[in-house]
N, CA and C atoms as an extended XYZ file, in Angstrom:
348
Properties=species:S:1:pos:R:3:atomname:S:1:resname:S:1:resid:I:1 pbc="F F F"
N        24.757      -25.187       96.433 N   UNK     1
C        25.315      -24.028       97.099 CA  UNK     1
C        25.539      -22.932       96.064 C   UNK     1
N        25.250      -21.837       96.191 N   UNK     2
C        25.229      -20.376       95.610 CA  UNK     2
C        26.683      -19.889       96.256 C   UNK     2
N        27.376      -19.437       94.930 N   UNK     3
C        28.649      -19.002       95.542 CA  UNK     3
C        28.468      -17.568       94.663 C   UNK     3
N        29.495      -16.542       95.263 N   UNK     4
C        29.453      -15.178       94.279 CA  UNK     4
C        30.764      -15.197       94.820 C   UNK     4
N        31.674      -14.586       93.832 N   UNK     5
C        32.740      -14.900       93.536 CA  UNK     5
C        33.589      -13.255       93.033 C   UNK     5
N        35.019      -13.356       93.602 N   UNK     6
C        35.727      -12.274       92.955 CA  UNK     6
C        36.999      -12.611       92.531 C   UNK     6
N        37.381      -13.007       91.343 N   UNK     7
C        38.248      -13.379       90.952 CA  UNK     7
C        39.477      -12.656       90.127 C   UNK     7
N        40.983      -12.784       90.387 N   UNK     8
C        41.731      -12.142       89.231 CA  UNK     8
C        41.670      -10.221       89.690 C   UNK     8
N        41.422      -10.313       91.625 N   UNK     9
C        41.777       -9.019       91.872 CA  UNK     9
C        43.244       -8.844       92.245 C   UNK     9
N        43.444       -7.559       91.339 N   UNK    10
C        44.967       -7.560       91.905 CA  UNK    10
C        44.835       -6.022       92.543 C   UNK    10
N        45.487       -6.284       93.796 N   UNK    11
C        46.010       -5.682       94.635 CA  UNK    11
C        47.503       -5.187       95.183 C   UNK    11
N        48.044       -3.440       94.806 N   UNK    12
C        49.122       -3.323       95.653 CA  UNK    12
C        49.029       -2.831       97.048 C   UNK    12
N        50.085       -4.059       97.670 N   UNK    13
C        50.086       -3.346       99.352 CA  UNK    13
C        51.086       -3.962       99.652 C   UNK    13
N        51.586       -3.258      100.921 N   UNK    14
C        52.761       -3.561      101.158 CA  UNK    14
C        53.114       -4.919      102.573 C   UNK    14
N        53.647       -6.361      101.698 N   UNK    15
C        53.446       -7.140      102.356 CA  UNK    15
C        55.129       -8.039      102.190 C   UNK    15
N        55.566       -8.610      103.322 N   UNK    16
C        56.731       -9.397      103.543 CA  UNK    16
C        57.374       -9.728      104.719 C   UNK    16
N        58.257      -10.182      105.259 N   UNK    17
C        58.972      -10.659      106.173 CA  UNK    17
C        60.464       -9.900      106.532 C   UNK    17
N        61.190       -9.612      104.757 N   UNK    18
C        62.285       -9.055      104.686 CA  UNK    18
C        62.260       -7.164      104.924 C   UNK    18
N        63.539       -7.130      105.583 N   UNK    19
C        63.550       -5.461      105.538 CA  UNK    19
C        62.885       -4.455      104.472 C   UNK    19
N        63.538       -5.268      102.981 N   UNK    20
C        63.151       -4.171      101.559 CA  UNK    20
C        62.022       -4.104      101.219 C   UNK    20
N        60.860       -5.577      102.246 N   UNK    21
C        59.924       -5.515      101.613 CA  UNK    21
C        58.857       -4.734      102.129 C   UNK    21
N        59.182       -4.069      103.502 N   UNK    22
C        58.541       -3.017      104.063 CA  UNK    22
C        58.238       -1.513      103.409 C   UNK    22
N        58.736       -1.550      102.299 N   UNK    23
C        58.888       -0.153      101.950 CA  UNK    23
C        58.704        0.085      100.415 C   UNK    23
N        58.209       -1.173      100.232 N   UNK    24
C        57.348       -1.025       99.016 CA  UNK    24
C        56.591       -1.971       98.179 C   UNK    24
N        55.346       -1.757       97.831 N   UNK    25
C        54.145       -2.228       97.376 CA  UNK    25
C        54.220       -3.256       96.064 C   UNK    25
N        53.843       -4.280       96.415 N   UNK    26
C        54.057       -5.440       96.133 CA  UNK    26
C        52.705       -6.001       95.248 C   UNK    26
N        52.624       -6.466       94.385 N   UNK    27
C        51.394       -6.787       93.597 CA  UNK    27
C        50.851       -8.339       94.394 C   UNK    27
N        49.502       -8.529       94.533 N   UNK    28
C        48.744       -9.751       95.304 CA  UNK    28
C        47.486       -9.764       94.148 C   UNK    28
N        46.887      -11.307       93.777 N   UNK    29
C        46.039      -11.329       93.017 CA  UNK    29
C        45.256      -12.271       94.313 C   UNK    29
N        44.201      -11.477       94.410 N   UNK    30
C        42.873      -12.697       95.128 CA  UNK    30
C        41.636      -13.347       94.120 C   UNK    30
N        41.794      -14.726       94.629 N   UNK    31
C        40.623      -15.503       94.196 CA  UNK    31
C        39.631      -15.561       95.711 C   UNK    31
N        38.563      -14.874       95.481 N   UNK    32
C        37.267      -15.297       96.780 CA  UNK    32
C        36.225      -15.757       96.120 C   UNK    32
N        35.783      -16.614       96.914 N   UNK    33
C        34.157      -17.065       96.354 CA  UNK    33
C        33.555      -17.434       98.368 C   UNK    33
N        32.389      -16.610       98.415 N   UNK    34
C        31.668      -16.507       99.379 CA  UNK    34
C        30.422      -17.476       98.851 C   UNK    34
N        30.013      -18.171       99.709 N   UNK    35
C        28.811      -18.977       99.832 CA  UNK    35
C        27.617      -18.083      100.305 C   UNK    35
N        26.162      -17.496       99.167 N   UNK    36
C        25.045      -16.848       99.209 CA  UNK    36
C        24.233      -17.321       98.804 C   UNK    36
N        23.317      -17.135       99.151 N   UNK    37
C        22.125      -17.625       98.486 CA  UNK    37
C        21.448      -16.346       97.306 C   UNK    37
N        21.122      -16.814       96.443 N   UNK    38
C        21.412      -15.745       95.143 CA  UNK    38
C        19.454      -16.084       94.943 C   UNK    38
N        18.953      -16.661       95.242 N   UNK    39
C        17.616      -17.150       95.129 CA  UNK    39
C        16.456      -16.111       95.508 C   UNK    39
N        16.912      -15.444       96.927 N   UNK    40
C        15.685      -14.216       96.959 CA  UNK    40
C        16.259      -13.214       96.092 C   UNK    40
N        17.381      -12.693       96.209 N   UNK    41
C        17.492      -11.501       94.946 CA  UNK    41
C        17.235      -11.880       93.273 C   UNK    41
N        17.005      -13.239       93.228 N   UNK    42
C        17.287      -13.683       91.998 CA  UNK    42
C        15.291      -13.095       91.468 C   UNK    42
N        14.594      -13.907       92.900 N   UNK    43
C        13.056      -13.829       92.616 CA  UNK    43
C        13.059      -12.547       92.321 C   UNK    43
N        13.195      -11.169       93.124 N   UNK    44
C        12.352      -10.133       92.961 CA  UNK    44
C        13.637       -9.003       92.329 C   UNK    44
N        14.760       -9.342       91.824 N   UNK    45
C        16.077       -8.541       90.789 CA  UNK    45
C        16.385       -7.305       91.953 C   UNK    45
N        16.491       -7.730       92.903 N   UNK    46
C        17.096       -6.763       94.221 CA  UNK    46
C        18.108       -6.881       94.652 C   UNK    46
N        18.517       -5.877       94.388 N   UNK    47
C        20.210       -5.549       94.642 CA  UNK    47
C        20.610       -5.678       95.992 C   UNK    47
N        19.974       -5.230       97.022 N   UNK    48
C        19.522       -4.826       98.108 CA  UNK    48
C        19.741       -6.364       98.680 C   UNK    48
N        19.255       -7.176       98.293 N   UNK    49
C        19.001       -8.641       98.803 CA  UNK    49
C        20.398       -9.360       98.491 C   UNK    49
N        21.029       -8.786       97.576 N   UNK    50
C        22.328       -9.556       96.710 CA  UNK    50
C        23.309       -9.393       97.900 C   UNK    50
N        24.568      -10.014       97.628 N   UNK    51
C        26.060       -9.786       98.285 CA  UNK    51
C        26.541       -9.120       97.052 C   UNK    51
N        26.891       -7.458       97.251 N   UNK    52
C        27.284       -6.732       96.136 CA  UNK    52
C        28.678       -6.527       96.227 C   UNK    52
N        29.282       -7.346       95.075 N   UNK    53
C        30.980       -7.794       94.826 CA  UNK    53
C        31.491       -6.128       94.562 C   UNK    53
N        30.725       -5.538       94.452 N   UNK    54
C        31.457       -4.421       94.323 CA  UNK    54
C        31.773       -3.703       96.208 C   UNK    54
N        30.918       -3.568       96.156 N   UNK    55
C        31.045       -3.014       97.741 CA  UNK    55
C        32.433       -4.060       98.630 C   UNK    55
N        31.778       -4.939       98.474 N   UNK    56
C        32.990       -6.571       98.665 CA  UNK    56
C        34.389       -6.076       98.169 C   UNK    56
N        34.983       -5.746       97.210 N   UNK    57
C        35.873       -5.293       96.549 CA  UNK    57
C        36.315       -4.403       97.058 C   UNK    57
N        35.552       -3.053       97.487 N   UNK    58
C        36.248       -2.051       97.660 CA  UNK    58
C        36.530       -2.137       99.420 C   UNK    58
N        35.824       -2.902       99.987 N   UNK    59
C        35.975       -3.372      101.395 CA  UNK    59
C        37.863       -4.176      101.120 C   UNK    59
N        38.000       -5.135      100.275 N   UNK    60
C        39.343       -5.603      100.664 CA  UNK    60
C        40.415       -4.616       99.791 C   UNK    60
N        40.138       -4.194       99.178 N   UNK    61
C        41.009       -2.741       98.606 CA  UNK    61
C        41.470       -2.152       99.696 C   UNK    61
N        40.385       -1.472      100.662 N   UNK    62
C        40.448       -0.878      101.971 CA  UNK    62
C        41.287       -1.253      102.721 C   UNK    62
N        41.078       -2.440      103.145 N   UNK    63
C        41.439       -3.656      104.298 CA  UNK    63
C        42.973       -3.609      103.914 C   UNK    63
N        43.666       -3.644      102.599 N   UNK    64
C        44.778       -4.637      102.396 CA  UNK    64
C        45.875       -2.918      102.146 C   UNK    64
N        45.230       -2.106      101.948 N   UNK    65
C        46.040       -0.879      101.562 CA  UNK    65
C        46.140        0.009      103.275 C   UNK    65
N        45.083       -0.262      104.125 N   UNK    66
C        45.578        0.243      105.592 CA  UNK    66
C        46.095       -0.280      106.458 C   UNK    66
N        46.616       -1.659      106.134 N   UNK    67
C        47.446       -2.615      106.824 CA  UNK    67
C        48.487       -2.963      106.192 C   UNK    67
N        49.670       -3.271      106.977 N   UNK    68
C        50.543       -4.031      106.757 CA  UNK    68
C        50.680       -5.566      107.447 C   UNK    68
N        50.983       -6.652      106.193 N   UNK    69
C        51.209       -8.048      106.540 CA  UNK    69
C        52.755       -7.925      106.316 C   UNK    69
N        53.573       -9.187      107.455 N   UNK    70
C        54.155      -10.112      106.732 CA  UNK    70
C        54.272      -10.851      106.225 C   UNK    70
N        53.085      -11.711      106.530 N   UNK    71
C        52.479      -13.189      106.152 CA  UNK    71
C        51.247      -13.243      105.442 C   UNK    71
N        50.962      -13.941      104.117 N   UNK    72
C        49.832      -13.455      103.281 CA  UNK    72
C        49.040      -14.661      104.493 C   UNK    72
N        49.839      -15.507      104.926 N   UNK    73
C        48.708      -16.092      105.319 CA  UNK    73
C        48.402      -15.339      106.484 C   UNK    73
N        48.794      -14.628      107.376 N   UNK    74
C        48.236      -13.770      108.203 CA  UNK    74
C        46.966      -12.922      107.367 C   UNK    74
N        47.028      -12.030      106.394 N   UNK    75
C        46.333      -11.707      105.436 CA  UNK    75
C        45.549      -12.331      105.373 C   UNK    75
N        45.176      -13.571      105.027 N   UNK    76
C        44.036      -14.428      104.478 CA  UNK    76
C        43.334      -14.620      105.374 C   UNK    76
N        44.169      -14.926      106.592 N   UNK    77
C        43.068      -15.139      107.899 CA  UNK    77
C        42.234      -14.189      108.146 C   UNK    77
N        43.134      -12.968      108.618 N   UNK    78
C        42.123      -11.835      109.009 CA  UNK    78
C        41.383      -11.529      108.582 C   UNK    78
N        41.268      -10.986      106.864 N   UNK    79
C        40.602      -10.729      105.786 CA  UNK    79
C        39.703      -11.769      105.504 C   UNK    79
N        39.568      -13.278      105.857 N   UNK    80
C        38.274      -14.551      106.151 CA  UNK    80
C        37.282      -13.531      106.939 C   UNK    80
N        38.137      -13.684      107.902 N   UNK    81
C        37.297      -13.359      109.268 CA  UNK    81
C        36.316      -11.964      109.781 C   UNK    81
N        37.068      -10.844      108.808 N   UNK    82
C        36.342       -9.655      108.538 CA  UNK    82
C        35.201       -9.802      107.790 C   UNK    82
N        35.547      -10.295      106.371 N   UNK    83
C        34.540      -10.299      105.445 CA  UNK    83
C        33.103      -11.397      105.811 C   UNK    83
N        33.601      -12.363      106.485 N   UNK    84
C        32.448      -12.993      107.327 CA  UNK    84
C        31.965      -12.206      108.431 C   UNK    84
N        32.357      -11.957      109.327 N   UNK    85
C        31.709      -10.690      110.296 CA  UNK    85
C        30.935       -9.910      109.885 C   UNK    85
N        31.306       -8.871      108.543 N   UNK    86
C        30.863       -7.775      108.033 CA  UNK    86
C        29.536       -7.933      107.180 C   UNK    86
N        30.057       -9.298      106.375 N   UNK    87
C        28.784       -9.553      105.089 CA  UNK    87
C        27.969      -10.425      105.410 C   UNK    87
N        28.246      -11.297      106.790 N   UNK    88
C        27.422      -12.583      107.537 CA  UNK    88
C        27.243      -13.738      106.601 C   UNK    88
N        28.814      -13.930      105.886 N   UNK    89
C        29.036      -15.138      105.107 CA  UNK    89
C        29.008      -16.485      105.948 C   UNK    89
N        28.525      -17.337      105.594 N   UNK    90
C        28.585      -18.642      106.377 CA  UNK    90
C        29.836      -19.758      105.679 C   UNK    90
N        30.264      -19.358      104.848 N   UNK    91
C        31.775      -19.748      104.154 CA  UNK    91
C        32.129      -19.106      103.246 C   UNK    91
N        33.792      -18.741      103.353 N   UNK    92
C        34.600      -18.349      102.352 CA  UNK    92
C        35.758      -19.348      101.634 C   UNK    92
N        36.097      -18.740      100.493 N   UNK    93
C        37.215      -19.364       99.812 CA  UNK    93
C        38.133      -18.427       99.647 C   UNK    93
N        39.533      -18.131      100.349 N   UNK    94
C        40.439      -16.813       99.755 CA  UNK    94
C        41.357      -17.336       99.334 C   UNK    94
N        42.272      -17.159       97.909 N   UNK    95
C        43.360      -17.546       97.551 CA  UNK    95
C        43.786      -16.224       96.828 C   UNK    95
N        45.302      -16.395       97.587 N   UNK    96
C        46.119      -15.208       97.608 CA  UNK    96
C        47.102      -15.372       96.524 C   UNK    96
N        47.928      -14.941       95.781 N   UNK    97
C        48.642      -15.338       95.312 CA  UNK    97
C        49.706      -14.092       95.271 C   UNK    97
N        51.177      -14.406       95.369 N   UNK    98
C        52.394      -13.475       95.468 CA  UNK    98
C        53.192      -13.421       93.943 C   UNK    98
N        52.650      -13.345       92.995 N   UNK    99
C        53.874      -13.537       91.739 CA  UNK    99
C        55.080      -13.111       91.498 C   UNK    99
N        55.421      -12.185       92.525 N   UNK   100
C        56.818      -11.369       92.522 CA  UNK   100
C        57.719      -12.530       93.669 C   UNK   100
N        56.744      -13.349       94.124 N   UNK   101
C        57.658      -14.062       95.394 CA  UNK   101
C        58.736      -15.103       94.736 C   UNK   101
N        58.448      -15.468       93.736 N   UNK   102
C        59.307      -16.484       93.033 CA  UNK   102
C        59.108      -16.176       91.318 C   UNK   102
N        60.690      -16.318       91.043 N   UNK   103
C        60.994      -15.810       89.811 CA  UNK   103
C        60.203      -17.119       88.824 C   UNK   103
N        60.107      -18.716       89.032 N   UNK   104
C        59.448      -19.689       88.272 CA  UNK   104
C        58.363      -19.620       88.394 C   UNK   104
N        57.437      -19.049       89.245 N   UNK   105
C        56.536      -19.328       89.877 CA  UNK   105
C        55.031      -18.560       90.586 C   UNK   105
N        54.337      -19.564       90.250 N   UNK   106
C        53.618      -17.805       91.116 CA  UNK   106
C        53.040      -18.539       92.274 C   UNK   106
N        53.273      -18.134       93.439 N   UNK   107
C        53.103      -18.787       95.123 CA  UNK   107
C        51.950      -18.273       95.522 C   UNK   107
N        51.612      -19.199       96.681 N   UNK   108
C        50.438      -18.356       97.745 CA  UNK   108
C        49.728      -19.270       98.547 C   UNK   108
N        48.566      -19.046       98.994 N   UNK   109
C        48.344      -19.671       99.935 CA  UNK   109
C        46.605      -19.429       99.467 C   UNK   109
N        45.611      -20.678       99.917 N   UNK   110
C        44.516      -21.180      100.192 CA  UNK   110
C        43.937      -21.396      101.074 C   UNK   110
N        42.613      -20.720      101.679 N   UNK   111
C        42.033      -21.090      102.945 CA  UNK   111
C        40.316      -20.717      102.882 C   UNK   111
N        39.801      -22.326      103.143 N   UNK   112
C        38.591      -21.741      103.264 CA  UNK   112
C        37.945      -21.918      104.705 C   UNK   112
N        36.778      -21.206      104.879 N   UNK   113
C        36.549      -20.974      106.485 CA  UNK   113
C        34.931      -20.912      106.305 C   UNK   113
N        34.432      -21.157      107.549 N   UNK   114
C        32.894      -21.473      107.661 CA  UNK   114
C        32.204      -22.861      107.045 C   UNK   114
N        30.406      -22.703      106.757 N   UNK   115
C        30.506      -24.263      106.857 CA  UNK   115
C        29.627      -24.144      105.570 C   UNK   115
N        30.116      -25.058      104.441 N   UNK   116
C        29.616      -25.511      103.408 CA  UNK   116
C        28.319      -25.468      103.344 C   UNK   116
């Protein structure tokens, strides 16, 4: 399996449950790795043929700065389910992570979707 991968993005947007946390922007680091086949762009060096992590990137930049979550795992779902719709991924891997959520710790949540 061909995976392309975006790792160690950090993202501010404004995400929580509590009153204070409505009203201001909160740091999120995503780990994604999408399942592609990297084999025809690989034969003829076409970009065109690739899943371009950049475009990918600025799609969940988009996504996570015109919405508001309370729940990253609400977040993770939707943001699965877009980026498969949009890029016609047949599986994702999203891991979210909250480092401001716990002072020991850095929290979050894991979900992968589609079929291996």
């Amino acid at each position: 399996m061909d995976v392309v991968f975006i790792h160690n993005l950090e993202v501010k947007t404004k995400i929580g449950v509590f009153d204070w946390e409505h009203d201001i922007e909160q740091k999120l680091i995503f780990d994604i790795d999408m399942k592609w086949s990297n084999k025809i762009p690989a034969e003829n060096d076409d970009i065109s043929k690739a899943l371009d992590y950049s475009t990918v990137t600025d799609f969940i930049l988009f996504f996570c700065r015109s919405r508001q979550f309370e729940l990253i795992e609400t977040l993770a779902e939707e943001l699965a389910n877009r980026l498969m719709a949009k890029f016609l991924l047949p599986w994702i891997k999203i891991k979210i992570t909250k480092p401001g959520a716990i002072s020991q710790a850095h929290v979050g949540v894991l979900i992968e979707r589609g079929t291996k």
